[in-house]
C-alpha positions as CSV (number, residue, x, y, z in Angstrom):
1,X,-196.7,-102.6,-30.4
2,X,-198.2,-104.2,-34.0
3,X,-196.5,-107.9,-34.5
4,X,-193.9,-107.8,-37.4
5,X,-195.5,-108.9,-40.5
6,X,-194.0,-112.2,-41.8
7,X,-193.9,-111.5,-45.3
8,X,-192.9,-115.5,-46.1
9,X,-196.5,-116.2,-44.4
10,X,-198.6,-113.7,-45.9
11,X,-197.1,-113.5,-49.7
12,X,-195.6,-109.8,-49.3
13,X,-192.9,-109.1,-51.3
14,X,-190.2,-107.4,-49.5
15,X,-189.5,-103.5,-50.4
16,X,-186.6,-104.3,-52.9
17,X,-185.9,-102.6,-56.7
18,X,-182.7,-104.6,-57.8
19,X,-183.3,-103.4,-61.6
20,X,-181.4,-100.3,-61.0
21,X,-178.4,-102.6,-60.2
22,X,-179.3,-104.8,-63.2
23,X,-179.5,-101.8,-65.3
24,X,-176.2,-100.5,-64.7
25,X,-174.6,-103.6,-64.8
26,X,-176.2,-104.6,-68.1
27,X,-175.1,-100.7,-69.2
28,X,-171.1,-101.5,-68.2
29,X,-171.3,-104.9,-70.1
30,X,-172.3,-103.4,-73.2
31,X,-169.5,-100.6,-72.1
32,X,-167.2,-103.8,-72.4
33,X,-168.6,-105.0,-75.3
34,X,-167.9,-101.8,-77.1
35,X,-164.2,-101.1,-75.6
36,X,-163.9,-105.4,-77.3
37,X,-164.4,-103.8,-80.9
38,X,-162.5,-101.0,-80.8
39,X,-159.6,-103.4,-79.9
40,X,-160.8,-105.7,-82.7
41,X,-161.1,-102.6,-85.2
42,X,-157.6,-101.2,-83.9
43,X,-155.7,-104.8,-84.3
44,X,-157.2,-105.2,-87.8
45,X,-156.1,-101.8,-88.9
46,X,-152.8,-102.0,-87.2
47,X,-152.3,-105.2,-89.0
48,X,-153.9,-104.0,-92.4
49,X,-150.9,-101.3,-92.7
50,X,-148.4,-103.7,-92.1
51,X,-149.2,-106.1,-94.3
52,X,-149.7,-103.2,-97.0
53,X,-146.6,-102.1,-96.0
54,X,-145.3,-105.6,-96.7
55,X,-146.5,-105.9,-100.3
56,X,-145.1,-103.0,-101.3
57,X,-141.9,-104.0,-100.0
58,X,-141.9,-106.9,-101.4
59,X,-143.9,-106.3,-104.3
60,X,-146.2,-109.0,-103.2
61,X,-149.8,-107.9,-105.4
62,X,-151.4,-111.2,-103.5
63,X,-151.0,-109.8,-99.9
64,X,-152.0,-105.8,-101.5
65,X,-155.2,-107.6,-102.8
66,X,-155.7,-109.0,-99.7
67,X,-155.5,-105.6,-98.3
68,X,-158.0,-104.8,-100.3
69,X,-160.2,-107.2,-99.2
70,X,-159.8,-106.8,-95.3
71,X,-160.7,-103.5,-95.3
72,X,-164.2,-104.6,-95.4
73,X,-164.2,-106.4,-92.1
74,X,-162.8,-103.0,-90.5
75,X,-166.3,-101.1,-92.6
76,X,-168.7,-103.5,-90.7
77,X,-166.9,-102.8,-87.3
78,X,-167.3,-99.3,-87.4
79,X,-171.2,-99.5,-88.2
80,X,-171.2,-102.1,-85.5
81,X,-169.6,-99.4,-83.1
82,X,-171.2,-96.4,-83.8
83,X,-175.2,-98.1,-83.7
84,X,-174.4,-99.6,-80.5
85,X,-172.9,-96.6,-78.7
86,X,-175.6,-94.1,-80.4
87,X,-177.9,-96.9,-78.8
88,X,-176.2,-96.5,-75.3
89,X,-176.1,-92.7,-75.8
90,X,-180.0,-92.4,-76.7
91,X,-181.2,-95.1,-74.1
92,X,-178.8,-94.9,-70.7
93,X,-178.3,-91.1,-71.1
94,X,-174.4,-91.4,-69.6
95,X,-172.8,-88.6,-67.7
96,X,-169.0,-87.8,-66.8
97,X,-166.9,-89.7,-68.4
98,X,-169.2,-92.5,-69.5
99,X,-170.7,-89.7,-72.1
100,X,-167.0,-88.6,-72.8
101,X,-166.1,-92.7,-73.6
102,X,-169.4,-92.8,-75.7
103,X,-168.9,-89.8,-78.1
104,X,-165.5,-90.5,-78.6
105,X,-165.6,-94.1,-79.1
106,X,-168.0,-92.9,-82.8
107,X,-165.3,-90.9,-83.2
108,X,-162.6,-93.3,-82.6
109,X,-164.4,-96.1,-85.2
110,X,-164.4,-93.3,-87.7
111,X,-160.6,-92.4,-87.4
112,X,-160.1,-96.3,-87.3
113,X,-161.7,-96.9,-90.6
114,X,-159.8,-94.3,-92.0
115,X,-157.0,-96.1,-91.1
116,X,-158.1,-98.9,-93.4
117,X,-158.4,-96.7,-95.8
118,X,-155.4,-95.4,-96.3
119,X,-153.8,-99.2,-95.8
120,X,-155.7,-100.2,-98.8
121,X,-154.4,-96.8,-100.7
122,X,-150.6,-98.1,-99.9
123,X,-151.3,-101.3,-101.2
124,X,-152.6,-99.7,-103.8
125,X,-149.5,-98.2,-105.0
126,X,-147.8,-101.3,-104.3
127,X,-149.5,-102.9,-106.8
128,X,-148.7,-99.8,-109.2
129,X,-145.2,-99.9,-108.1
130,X,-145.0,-104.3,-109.2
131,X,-146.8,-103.0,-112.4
132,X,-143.8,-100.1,-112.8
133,X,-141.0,-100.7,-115.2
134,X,-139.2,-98.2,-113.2
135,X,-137.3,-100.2,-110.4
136,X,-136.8,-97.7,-107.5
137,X,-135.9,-99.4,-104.3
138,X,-138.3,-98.1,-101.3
139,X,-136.4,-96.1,-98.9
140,X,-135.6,-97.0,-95.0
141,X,-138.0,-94.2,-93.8
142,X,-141.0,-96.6,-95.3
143,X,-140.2,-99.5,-93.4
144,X,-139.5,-97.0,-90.5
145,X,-142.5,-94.5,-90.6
146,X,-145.0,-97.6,-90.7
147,X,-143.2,-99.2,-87.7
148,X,-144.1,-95.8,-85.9
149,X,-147.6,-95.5,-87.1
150,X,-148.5,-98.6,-85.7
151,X,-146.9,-98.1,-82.8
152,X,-148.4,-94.5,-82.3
153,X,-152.3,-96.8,-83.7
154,X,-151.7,-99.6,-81.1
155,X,-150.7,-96.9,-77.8
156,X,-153.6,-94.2,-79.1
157,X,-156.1,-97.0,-78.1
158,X,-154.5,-99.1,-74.9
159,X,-154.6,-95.4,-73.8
160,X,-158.0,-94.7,-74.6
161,X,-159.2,-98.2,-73.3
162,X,-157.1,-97.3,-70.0
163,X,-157.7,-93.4,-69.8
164,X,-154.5,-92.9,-69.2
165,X,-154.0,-89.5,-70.4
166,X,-149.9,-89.4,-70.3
167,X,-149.9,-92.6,-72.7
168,X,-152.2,-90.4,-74.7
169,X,-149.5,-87.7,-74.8
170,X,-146.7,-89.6,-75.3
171,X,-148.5,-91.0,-78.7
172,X,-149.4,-87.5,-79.4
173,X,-145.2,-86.5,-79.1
174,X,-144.5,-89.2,-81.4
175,X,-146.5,-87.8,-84.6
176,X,-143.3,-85.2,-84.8
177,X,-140.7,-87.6,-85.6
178,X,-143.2,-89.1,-88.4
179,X,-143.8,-86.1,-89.7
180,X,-139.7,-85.9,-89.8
181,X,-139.7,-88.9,-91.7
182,X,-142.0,-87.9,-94.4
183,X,-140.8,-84.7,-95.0
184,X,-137.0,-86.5,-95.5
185,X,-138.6,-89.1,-97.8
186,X,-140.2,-86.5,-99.5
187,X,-136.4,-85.1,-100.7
188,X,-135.4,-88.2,-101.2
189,X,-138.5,-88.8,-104.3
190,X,-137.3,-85.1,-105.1
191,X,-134.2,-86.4,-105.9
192,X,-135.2,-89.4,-107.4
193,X,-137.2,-87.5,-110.3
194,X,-134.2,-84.8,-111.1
195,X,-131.3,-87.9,-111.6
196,X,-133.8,-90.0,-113.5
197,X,-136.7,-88.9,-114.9
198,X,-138.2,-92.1,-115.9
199,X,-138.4,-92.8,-112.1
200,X,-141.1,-90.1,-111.9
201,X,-144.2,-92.1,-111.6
202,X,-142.6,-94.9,-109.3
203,X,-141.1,-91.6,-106.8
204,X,-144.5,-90.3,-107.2
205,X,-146.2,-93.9,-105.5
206,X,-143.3,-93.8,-102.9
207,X,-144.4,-90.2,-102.6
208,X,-148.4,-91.3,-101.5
209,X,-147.3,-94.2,-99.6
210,X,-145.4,-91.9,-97.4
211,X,-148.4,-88.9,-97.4
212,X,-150.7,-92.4,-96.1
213,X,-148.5,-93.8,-93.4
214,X,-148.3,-89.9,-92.4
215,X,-151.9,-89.6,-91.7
216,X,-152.2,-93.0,-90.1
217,X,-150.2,-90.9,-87.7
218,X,-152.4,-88.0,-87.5
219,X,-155.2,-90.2,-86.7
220,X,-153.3,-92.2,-84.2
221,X,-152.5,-88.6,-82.7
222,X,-156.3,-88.1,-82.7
223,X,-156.9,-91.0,-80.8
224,X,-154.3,-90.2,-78.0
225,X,-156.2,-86.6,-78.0
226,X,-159.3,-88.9,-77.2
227,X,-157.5,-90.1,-74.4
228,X,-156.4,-87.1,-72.4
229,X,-160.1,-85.7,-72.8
230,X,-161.3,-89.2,-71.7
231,X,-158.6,-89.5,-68.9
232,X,-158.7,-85.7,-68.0
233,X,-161.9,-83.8,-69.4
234,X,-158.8,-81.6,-71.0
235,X,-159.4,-80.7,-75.5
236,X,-155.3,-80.6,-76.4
237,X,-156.8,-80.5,-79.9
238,X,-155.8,-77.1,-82.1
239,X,-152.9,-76.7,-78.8
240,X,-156.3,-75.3,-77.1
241,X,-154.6,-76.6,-73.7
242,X,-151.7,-74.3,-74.1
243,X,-153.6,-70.9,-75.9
244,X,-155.6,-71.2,-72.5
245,X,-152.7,-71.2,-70.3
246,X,-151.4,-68.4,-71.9
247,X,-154.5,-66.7,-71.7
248,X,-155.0,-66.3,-75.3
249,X,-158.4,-67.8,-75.6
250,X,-161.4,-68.2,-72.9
251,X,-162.4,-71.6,-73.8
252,X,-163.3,-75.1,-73.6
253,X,-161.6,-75.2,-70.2
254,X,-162.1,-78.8,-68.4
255,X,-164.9,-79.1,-66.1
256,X,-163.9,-80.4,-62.5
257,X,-165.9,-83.4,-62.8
258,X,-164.0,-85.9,-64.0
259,X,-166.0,-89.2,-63.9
């Protein structure tokens, strides 16, 4: 039998590769890094519709311009995002539900700089609405519908961050009783305008404000749709989930793998 080489005494390196261990470790930290922004973005967003919220209920044109403002910070995080998970896309080539996380965290940073968007759009109005001669007091469903929207905003992304698919859901179930909301403000402005035409242009502002915290929803609802297909490998988008189980449609059916 040949002695055992001593590889201390003679140099030899031992028969060990730890980069593939570096690699994926390196891979999940930048994994974290990324699930740290979308937090940031969703927190700055979240709080960008409040505070809109709060000028125009207070008729405070300092905090809309400062609205205005912020939205930039929520612009650099979504380039910020989207280069570092194309990066992790082109150069780890993910599978499962790494490459599910990855594509859906771009589109996540794009849904969550739309909600900036359309904070600056209601402080916007509130600034009209200071501006307006006609004094129309803004409705309880304001207050009310932008307490749900960030709601839905905040659980759409502890849902994605968590895959948990029945938080996802649950936010999903909640865009209903905003779009409830809008649809009753939207009578109320109707009203508004046929008692006192010189309210027009003021119910008209109310009118937007309500159309923005509406899609804030939607895209909160987008998120949470993230989520199931993250947590589950299951589109609910379009109701395809339920036109498959009713055999209406052959598609887009979750793959088994789930991650």
């Amino acid at each position: 039998m040949s002695p055992e080489v001593d590889s201390t005494s003679t140099g030899v390196v031992p028969d060990a590769t730890p980069a593939p261990t570096t690699g994926f470790r390196h891979f999940h930290e930048q994994l974290d890094t990324l699930k740290e922004r979308l937090l940031t973005m969703s927190q700055r967003a979240e709080a960008l519709v409040e505070l809109s919220v709060t000028a125009l209920l207070h008729a405070d044109q300092g905090k809309a311009e400062a609205v205005i403002a912020g939205d930039r910070e929520i612009d650099a995080l979504e380039i910020e995002v989207e280069s570092l998970a194309v990066t992790l896309l082109a150069t780890q080539q993910p599978m499962a539900r790494d490459l599910r996380f990855l594509v859906a965290a771009i589109k996540i940073s794009s849904d969550l700089e739309r909600v900036g968007d359309h904070a600056v759009n209601i402080a916007q109005s509130a600034v009209e609405l200071a501006k307006s001669k006609a004094r129309i007091t803004p409705d309880p469903e304001i207050a009310v519908m932008a307490d749900k929207a960030r709601v839905m905003l905040s659980r759409s992304l502890d849902a994605f961050i968590r895959a948990d698919g029945a938080l996802g859901r649950a936010v999903c179930a909640m865009d209903d009783e905003v779009d409830a909301l809008h649809d009753s403000l939207f009578r109320i402005v109707i009203t508004h305008m046929l008692e006192d035409p010189t309210t027009i242009s003021a119910a008209l502002e109310l009118f937007l404000v309500s159309r923005n915290l509406e899609r804030v929803a939607d895209l909160a609802t987008n998120i949470g749709e993230d989520a199931v297909y993250l947590a589950e490998g299951v589109q609910i988008k379009h109701h395809l989930e339920e036109r498959a189980l009713a055999g209406r449609t052959p598609v887009l059916m979750p793959s088994s793998r789930q991650g």
